[in-house]
N, C-alpha and C positions, 0 to 999 in steps of 0.2 A: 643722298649726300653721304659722305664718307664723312666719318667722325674719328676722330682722339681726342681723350678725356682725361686728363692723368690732372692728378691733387697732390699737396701737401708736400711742395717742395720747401718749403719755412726756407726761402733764400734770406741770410743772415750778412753777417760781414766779414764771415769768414774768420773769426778767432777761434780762440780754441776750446768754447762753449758753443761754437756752431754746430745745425744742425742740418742744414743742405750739403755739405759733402762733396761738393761738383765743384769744378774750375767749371767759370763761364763759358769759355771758349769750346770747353769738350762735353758740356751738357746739349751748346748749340748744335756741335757735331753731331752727336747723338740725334737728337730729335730730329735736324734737317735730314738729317740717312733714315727714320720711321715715316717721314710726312711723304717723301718720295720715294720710299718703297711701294708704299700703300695708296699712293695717290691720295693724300689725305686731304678735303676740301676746308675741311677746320677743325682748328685746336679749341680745346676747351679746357681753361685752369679753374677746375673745380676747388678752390678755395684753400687757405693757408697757404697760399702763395708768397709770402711775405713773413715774416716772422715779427710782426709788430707787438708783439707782448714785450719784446726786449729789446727792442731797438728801435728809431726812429725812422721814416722813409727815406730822410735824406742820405744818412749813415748807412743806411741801405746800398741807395741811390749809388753813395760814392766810390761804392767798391764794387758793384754791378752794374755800372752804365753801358756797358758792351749788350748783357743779357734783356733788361729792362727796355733797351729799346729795343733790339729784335722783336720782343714780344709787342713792342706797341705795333711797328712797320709792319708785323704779319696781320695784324688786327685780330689776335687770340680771344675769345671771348674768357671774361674775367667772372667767376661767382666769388663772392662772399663768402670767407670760412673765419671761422671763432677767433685764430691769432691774425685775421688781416679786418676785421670788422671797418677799420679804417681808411681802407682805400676805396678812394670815391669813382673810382673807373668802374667796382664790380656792382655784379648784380646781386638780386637774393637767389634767384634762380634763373633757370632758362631752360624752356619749354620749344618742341617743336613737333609741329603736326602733321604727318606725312599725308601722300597721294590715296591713303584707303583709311584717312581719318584718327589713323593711332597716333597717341601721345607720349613723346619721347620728357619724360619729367630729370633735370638733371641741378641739382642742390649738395651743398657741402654735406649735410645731417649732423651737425652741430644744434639743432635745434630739437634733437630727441634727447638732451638732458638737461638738468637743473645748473650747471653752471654756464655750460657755454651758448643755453637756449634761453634766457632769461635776462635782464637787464642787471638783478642782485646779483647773479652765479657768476658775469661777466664782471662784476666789481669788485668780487671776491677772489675771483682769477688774477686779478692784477695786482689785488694786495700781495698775495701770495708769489705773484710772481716779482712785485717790489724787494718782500723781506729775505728773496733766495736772491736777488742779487746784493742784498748787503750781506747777508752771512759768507756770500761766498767769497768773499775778500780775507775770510780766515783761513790758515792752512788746514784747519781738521774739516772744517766744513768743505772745502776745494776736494778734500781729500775720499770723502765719502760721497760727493756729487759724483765722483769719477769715475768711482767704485760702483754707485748705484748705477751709473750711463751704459759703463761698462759691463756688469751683466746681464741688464735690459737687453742688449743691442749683442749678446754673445748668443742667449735663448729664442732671441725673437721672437718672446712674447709680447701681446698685445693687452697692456693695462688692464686691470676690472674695470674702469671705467669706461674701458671705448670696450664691454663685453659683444663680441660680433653678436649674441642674441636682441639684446636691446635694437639694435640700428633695425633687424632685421622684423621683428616688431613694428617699427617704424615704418619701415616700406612697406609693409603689408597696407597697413590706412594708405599712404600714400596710393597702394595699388589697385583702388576700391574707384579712384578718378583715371589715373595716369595706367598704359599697357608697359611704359618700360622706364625705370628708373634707378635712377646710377647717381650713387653719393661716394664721397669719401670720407675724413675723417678718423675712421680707427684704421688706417695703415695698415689695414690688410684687404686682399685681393678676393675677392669673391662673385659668384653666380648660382642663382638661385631662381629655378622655373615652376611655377606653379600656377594654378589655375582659379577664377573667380569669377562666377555664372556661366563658366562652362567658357570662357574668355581666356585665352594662355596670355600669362604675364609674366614678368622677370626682374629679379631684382640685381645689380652690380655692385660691386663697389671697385672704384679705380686705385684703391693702392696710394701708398705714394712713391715720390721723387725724393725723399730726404737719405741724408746719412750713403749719398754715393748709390743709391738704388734706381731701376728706374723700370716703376711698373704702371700699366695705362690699360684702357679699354681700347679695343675697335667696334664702329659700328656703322652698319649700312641704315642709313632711316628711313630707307625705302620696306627692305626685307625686314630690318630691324637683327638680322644675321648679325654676329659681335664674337670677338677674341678676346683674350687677352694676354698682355705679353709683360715680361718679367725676366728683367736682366739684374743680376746680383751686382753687390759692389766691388767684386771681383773680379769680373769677368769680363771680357770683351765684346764688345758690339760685332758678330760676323751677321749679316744682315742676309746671307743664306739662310742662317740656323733660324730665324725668326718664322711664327706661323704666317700661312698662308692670309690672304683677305679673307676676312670673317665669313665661314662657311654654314657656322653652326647657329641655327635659327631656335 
């Protein structure tokens, strides 16, 4: 089966604290032009699909009902990630077992740290994330969020918090059960092949969809062969320039 895996589109409602980035309409373009280039059999919204630390589902809902149901009618599989804990469609994980017994492991990895894998760290998150929406009702507070967003997102760097060695730690136990597993989470794109009892295993991570980017895994579940593909917020989708179907095993 052919897989796309892509995470962490935080669809929001579009103000101007958003951090999805996409007109609904042209994010659908986009993906409908990836799923049939690649003959893709299914999508997979590995988690932070939603942005519910700060918004509501409905508030969501109202300003994405174009996008929202595309994603039901296709029947996307939904995981679970740290700002969507709340939506009852997703899962915790989802697992698939190929034709020579290999196990495809695919989970947000939110649960390799003390706030967003824990029931306190998740309580703390919210307060935290309560008292930044009231300070930011002041102009100097507004004024330095913008500032911080803004060179965040000029460096693209990736927080100490989501430090890509941590998650990668992570998959390693993970990889001790599972041959191939693919989280998202810290928003950055990565593949990593290594070995365990003399067993080749691989760790991904999908990137995300936020802030107008759009970076995703491919993968065969058969060969377990996988790509990935990484379009800036800039740049045009020419569906030539994209890689081939996942060649590299």
């Amino acid at each position: 089966m052919r897989l796309l895996i892509l995470s962490d589109l935080h669809i929001d409602t579009g103000d101007k604290f958003g951090t999805f980035g996409w007109k609904p309409k042209r994010f659908i373009k986009t993906l409908e032009a990836i799923i049939n280039h690649y003959g893709i059999e299914q999508v997979v919204l590995n988690g932070d699909v939603y942005e519910l630390y700060k918004y509501s589902y409905s508030e969501i809902l109202s300003r994405n009902q174009l996008l929202i149901d595309y994603f039901r009618e296709k029947g996307f599989v939904f995981i679970r990630g740290n700002h969507d804990l709340w939506n009852l469609m997703a899962k915790e994980h989802y697992n698939i077992t190929n034709s020579y017994g290999k196990i495809i492991h695919i989970e947000h990895g939110h649960n390799a740290d003390f706030l967003n894998g824990t029931s306190l760290g998740r309580f703390i998150g919210r307060m935290v994330f309560y008292i930044l929406k009231y300070l930011i009702k002041m102009r100097w507070a507004e004024r330095l969020y913008f500032k911080i967003v803004e060179y965040d997102d000029e460096v693209n760097r990736v927080p100490r918090k989501y430090n890509s060695y941590k998650y990668l730690l992570y998959s390693l136990k993970l990889l001790k059960k599972y041959d191939v597993v693919i989280l998202g989470h810290t928003h950055k794109l990565e593949t990593h092949k290594m070995y365990y009892i003399n067993q080749r295993k691989q760790y991904l991570n999908c990137g995300t969809c936020s802030l107008g980017r759009f970076q995703a895994v491919l993968l065969d579940t058969e060969t377990l062969a996988n790509e990935t593909i990484k379009i800036g917020k800039k740049s045009k989708l020419i569906v030539e320039d994209l890689p081939p179907f996942p060649l590299k095993k």
